[in-house]
N, C-alpha and C positions, 0 to 999 in steps of 0.2 A: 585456389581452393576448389575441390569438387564440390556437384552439387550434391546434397542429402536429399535423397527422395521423399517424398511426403507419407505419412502413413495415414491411414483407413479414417480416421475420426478427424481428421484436419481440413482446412477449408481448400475450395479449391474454384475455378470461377465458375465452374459449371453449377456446382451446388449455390452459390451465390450469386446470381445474374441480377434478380434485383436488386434492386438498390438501395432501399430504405435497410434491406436487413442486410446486406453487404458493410452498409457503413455504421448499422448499430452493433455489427459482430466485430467489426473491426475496434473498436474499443473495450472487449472483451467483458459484456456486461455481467457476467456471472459475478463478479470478483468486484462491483460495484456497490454491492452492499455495506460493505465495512467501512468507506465513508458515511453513509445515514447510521452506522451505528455510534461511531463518532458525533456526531449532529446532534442524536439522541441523548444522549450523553451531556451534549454541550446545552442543549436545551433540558434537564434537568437539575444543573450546575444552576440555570439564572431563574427558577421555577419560586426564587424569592420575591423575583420580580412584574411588573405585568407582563402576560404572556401573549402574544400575536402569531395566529395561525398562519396569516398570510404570509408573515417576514419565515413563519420557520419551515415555511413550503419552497419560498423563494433559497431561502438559506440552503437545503436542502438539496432543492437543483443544483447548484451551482458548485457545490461539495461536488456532488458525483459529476456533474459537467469538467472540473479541475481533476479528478483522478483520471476520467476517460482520455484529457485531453492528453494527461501524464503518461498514460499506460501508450496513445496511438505515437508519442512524441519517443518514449523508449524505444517502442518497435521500429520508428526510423534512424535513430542510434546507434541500435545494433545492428543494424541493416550497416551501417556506416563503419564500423568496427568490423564489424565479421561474424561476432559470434553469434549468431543463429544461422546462422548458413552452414558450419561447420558443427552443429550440435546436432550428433547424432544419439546423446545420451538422454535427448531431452521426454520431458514425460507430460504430452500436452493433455488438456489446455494448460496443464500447472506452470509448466518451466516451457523453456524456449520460445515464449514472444508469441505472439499472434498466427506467424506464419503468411502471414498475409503479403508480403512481399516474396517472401522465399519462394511459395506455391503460385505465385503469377495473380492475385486474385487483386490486388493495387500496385503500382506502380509505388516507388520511393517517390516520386514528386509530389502525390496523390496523396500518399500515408502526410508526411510535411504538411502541403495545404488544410487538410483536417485536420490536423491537432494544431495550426496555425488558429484556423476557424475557432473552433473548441477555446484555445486561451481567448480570443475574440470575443466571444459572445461570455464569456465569464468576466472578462474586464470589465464589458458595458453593463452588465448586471451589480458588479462590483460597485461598481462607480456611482449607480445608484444607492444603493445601500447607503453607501458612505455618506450620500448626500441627503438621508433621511434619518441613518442612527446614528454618525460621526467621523469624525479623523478617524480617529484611536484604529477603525477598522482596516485603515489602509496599509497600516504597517504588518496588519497581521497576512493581508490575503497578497501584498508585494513578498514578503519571507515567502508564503507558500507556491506562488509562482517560480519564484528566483530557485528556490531548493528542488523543486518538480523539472528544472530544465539544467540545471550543473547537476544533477544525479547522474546522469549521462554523457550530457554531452560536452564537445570540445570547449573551451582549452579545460576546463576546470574536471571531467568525467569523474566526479567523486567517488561513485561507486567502485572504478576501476583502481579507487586511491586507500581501498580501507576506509570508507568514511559512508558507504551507503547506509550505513543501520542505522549511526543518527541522524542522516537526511529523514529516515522513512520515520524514526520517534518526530524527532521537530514537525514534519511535516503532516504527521495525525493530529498532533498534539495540536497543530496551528487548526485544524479543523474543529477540536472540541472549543477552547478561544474564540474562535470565530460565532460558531453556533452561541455562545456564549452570552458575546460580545452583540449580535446582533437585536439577541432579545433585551441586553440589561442597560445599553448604552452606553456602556465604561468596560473599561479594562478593570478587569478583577481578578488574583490569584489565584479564585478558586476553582476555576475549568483548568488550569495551567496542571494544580494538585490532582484533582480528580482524575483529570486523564492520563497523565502517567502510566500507569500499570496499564492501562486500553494500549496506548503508544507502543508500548515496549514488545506484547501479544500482536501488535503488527509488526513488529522489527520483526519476528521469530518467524514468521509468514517471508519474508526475504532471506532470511537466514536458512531455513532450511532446500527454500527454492536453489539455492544456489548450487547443492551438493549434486542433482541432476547436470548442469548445468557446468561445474566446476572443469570437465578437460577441455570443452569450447573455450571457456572464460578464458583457461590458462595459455590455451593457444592463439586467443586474439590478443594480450597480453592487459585482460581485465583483472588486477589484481586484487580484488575482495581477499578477506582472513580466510573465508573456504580456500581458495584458493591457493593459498600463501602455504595454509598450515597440512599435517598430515589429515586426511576426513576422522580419524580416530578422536585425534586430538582437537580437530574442528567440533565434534559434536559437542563437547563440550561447553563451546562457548554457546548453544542454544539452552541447557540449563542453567548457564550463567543469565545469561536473559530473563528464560521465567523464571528465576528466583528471584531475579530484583524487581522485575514483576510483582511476586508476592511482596516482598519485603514493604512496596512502594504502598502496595494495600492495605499492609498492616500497619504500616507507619502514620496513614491517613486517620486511621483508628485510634491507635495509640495516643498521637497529636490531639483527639478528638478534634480534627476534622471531618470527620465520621462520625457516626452512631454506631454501636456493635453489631445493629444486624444486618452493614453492610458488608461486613465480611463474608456472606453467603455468595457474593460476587465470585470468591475464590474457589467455589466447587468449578467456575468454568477451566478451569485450571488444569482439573483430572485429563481432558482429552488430551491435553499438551502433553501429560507427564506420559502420556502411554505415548504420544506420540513420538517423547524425547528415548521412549528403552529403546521403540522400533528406530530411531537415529543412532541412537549409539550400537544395535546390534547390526544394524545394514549400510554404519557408513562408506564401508569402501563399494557397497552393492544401488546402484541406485535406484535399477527396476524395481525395489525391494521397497520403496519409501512412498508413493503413493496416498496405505492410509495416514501414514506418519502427516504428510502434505497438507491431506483431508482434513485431520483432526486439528492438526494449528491454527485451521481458518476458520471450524467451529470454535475453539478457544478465543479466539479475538471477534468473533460478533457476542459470542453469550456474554464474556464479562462485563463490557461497557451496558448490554441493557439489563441484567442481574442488577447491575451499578444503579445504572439509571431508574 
């Protein structure tokens, strides 16, 4: 495979000599907010119960410590696969990975050992948790581990199997649980309910990434439904998502699991729905999707704190 040059806004070692922001850019922190919206979320789910600053700080950390470590443990994956080396369609920072191996700024061995580290120090944080609020919490933040490393990688590479979008739902959803679960000390249905619609507004954040991203995938042979399907017909399925999104929210209501005026949650919605015309008008165009990108990432932080 030839190499794809880098372009103008990508990292490179020159711009990143030090170190402290070398290895905090390498976990691409922009994109690290939408676990604390998640957290948010999870901690207004158990707001029945007594509330603790310090557990929902720690809680907190360690949320976005487990996506960082997710996000540095991908970029070694596809490094491993191929596809970002061959991804010339990509549209950074949105799609194609860090870049950070590609442009020489870590070594693969280096990317591995940090998100090595990263699951590390989330374990042992974990592990305390568990030993101050319960069991209950270990099954939840084992799923989130186990689902953050078969999204990628060998044998299981789910994402390359049609099965990334309900990793990335399970895998939010285990984050509002969690937040939950730390403040109420039991397992409760009700973060499981709540975050749903949050969950599915991060599926569509993967889903749409993919369309940049879809001729590498199909030539490392990562076979996601973008990939599978024609992009016309692929777009589709991202308003099949936000509607059961919606549905998920109105059904909370409905149930009255809700109160009615939390369906104000749904105005965060609007960015998607314009981001979903810009999908369906530019799916075979990728340079064209951008704000489309943009807007689904603001859809999935407003909902869950509207919600919250």
């Amino acid at each position: 495979m030839s190499k794809v040059e880098a372009t103008p806004l990508e990292p490179t070692p020159q711009a990143l000599a030090n170190p402290l922001r070398r290895y905090l850019l390498a976990t691409r922190p922009a994109f690290l907010s939408i676990a604390l919206a998640g957290c948010l979320l999870g901690f207004a789910s158990a707001l029945d119960t007594a509330f603790s600053w310090p557990l929902a700080l720690l809680t907190g950390f360690l949320a976005v410590a487990t996506q960082a470590g997710v996000n540095v443990f991908n970029d070694y994956c596809d490094h491993l696969n191929g596809s970002d080396a061959v991804n010339v369609d990509r549209l950074f920072p949105f799609t194609g990975g860090s870049r950070f191996i590609q442009n020489g700024v870590m070594s693969p061995r280096q990317m591995l050992a940090y998100a090595l580290l990263l699951f590390g120090g989330v374990i042992a944080g974990g592990l305390w948790l568990i030993a101050i609020r319960g069991g209950g919490l270990f099954g939840i933040g084992l799923a989130g581990l186990l689902i953050g490393c078969a999204y990628s990688a060998p044998p299981l590479k789910l994402s390359s199997r049609g099965l990334g979008e309900p990793c990335v739902a399970a895998g939010f959803l285990l984050i509002v649980a969690g937040a939950d679960f730390v403040q109420r000390g039991a397992i409760s249905p009700r973060p499981w309910l709540l975050g749903l619609p949050y969950a599915l507004l991060v599926t569509n954040i993967l889903y749409i990434n993919q369309f940049p991203d879809r001729a590498a995938d199909i030539l490392t042979g990562k076979r996601h439904w973008v990939a599978r399907l024609d992009p016309a017909v692929a777009a589709r399925g991202y308003w099949l998502i936000l509607l059961l999104s919606a549905l998920a929210m109105v059904g909370l209501v409905g149930t009255r699991q809700l109160p009615p005026l939390t369906l104000a949650s749904l105005l965060a919605l609007l960015p998607a729905i314009k981001a979903g015309r810009i999908l369906s008008a530019h799916a075979h165009e990728p340079a064209q999707l951008v704000p489309a990108l943009q807007m689904t990432i603001v859809a999935a932080h407003l909902q869950p704190v509207i919600l919250a």
